[in-house]
N, C-alpha and C positions, 0 to 999 in steps of 0.2 A: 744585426739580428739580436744583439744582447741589447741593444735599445728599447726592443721590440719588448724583448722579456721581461724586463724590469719594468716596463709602464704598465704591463697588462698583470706584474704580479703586485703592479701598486695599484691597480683599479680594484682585482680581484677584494684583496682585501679592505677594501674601502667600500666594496657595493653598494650597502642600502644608504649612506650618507649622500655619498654620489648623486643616487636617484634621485633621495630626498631632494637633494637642493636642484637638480635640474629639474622635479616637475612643478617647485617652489617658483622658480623664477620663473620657469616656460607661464605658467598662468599668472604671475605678474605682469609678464609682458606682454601679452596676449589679452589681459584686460587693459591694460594703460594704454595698446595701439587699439581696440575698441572703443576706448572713452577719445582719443586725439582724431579718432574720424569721426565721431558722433559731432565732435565740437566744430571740425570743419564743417561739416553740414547744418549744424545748429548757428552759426557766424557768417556763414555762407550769402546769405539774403542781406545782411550788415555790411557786408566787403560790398555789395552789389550797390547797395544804398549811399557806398562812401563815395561820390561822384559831384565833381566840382557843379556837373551841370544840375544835378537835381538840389544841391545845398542855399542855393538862391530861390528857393519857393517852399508851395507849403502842397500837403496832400489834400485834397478836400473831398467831402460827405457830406452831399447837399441833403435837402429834408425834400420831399419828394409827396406828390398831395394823391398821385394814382398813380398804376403801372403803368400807363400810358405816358405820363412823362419819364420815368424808369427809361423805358425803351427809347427814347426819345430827348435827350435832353440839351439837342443843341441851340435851341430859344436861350439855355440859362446861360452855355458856354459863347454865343455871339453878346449877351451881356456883361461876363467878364472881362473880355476881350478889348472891352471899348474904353476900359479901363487903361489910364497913361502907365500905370505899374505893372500892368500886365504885359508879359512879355509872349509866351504863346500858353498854348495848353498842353499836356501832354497827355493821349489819349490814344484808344487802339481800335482798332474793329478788328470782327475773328467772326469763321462759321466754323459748321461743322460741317466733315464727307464720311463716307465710307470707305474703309480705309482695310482689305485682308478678314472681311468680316470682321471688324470694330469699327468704334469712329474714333477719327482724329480730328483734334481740335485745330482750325489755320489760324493763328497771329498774323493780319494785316499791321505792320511798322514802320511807319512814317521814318523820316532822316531822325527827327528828334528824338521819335522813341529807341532807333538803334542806337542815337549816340549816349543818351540817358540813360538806359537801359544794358548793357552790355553782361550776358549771360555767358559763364567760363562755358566751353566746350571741352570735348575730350580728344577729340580729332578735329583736325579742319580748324578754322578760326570762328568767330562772329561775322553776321552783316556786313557788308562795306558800306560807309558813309554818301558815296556816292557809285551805285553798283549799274554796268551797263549793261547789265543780264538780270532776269529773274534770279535772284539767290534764295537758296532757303538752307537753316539750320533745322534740324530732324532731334526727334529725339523719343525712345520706347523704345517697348519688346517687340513691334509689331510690322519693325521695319527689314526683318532679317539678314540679306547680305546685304544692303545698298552701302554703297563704297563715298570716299570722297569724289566728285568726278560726274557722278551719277547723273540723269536726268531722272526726276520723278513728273506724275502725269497724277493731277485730279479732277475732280470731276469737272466737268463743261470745259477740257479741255485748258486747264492750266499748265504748263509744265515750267520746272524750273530745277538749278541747276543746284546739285547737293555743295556745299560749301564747310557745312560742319556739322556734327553730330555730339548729342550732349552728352548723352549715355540710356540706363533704360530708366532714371527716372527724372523728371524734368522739373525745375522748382521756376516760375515765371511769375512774373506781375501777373496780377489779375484783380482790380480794382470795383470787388466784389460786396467786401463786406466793410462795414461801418461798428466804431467802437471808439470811446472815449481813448481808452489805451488802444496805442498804436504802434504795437512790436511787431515790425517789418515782415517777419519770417511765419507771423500767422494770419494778421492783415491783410498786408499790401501783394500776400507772394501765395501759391498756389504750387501743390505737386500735382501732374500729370503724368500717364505714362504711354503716354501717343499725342506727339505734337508738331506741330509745323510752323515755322515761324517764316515766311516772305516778306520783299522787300516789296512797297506799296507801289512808287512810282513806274514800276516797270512792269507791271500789270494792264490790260487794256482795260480801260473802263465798264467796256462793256460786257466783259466777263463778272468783272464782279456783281453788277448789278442783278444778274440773275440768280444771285443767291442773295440767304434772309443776313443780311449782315447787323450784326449785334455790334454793342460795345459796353467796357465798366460804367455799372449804376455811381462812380465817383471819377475822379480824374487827380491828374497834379497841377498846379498851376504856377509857374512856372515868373520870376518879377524879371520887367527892367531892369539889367546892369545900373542903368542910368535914371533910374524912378528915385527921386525923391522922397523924404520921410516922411511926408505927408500925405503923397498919392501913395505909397505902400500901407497908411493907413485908412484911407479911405476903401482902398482895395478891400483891406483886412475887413473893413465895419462891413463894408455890403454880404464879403464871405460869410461871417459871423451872424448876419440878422437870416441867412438861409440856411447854413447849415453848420457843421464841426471840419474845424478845422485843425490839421495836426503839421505843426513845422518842423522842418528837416532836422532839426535840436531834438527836437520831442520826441521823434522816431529812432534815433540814433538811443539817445538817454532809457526809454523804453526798454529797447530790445538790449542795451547794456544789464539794464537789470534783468530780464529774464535768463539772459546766459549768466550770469552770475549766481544766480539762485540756483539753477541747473548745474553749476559746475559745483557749488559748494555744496549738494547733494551728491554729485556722482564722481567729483576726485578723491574723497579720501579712502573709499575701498581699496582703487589700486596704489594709489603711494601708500598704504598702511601695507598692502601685501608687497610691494616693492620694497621696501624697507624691513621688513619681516625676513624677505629673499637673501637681501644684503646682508644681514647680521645673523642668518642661518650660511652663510655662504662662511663669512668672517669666522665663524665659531669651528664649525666643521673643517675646517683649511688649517686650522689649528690644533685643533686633535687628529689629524690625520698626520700633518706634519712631525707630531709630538709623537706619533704611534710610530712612526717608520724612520727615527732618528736610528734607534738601535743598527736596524740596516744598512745606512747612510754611514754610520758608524765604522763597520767593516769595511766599505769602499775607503773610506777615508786611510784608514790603515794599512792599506797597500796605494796608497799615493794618490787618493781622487782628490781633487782642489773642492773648495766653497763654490769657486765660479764654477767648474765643474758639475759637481750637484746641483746647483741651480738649475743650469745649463738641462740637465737630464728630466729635473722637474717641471720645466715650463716650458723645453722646444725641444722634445723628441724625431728625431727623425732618423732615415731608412740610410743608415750607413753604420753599422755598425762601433766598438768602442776602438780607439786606436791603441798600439803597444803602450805610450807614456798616455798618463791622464793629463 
């Protein structure tokens, strides 16, 4: 109980430095873990891009003469393909359903695009490489309880089986937009917040076909292990005389500078008030210490040790003080 006493008559008289510094550090730290999830999420699309399979090719953004080819553009990809450096293409098809009164977007994903692609979940894992069921990773607000486990059902009779869940917002490829700069996380990647991602071969075919199946106006494409430096360059010429090309360097290098710029904007607020926290912490722990020697004083003089005092000052607890100090 006398433990009790003297910490609460050492707070007492300490109060408003006290506050000061804990509401000093509480929003230091509460901005620096706001800036360290912003950055996860701003590097997020980079970790996804850092993948041995996709670092062997380049992103490509063909030039495109009508919309009709847009919708349409598998004439250019059985062109590339015929190519000895070309290795496959990496591409997706997706519709849309109704989904709880909204629509959700479906990600049909070949083997190559799950293994290329590998988006973190938050439950459940990713895709399997080679999955003997319909699987699907989910992700939104719109999907309410569904569990790992689950079977979901869409429209014309799909069903498949829940395997993982992202969370409620979803950052995926989606090989949309074209631009000289090619930073991953605004490019190549897309948030959604109702999405479905299936495994392609275990779909009946004839399910899919009764819906309008799309895919991205660009693709990756993807070289021979074993393509020589000459058909890598003839690849490269034919890519180059149709459209923009961005290689996995370029995209990596890119989106390096954009988190860089972004971080060297948005870190020194909180390490300035971090450090600010620290050396209001430092100061005040010193004048308080210096204010309450007097009292420390009188303990001492009927027999309290240094380690003692110490002891009282930094690990109070529920036992009160013994006969000897």
């Amino acid at each position: 109980m006398k433990t009790f006493t003297i910490c609460y008559s050492f707070i007492k008289k300490n109060m408003l430095p006290i506050i000061i510094t804990m509401l000093m550090l509480t929003v230091a730290m509460f901005i620096l873990s706001t800036f360290i999830g912003e950055y996860n999420y701003t590097s997020y699309t980079k970790n996804v891009m850092l993948n041995d399979k996709l670092a062997n090719g380049v992103y490509y953004m063909p030039y495109y003469e009508d919309e009709v080819h847009i919708q349409d553009n598998t004439e250019l990809k059985n062109e590339i393909v015929q190519y000895d450096a070309c290795s496959h293409i990496l591409s997706y098809n997706n519709f849309a359903v109704d989904l709880n009164d909204s629509i959700a977007n479906v990600m049909i994903y070949n083997k190559q695009m799950r293994e290329s692609f590998k988006l973190h979940t938050e439950k459940g894992r990713w895709l399997s490489d080679d999955p003997t069921y319909t699987e699907a990773v989910i992700g939104g607000v719109t999907w309410g309880n569904t569990k790992i486990g689950d079977t979901i059902t869409l429209d014309n009779n799909i069903t498949a089986t829940v395997v993982g869940i992202i969370g409620d917002s979803v950052v995926y490829p989606s090989f949309n937009v074209s631009s000289n700069s090619v930073q991953d996380s605004s490019i190549l990647f897309r948030v959604n917040n109702t999405m479905v991602f299936l495994t392609q071969e275990t779909i009946p075919q004839e399910k899919l076909e009764k819906y309008s199946l799309s895919s991205g106006r660009n693709f990756y494409v993807v070289f021979n292990v074993n393509a020589t430096t000459n058909e890598k360059e003839q690849l490269m010429s034919f890519l180059e005389s149709k459209g923009v090309v961005a290689t996995h360097e370029k995209i990596i290098n890119d989106s390096n500078e954009v988190i860089d710029s972004w971080v060297a904007t948005a870190l020194p607020l909180p390490m300035f008030l971090l450090i600010i926290a620290t050396i209001n912490i430092i100061s005040i722990s010193t004048v308080i210490v210096k204010r309450t020697m007097p009292e420390y004083s009188r303990y001492y003089l009927i027999g309290c040790t240094k380690r003692k005092g110490i002891w009282l000052m930094t690990r109070p607890r529920n036992e009160g003080f013994k006969n000897k100090w």
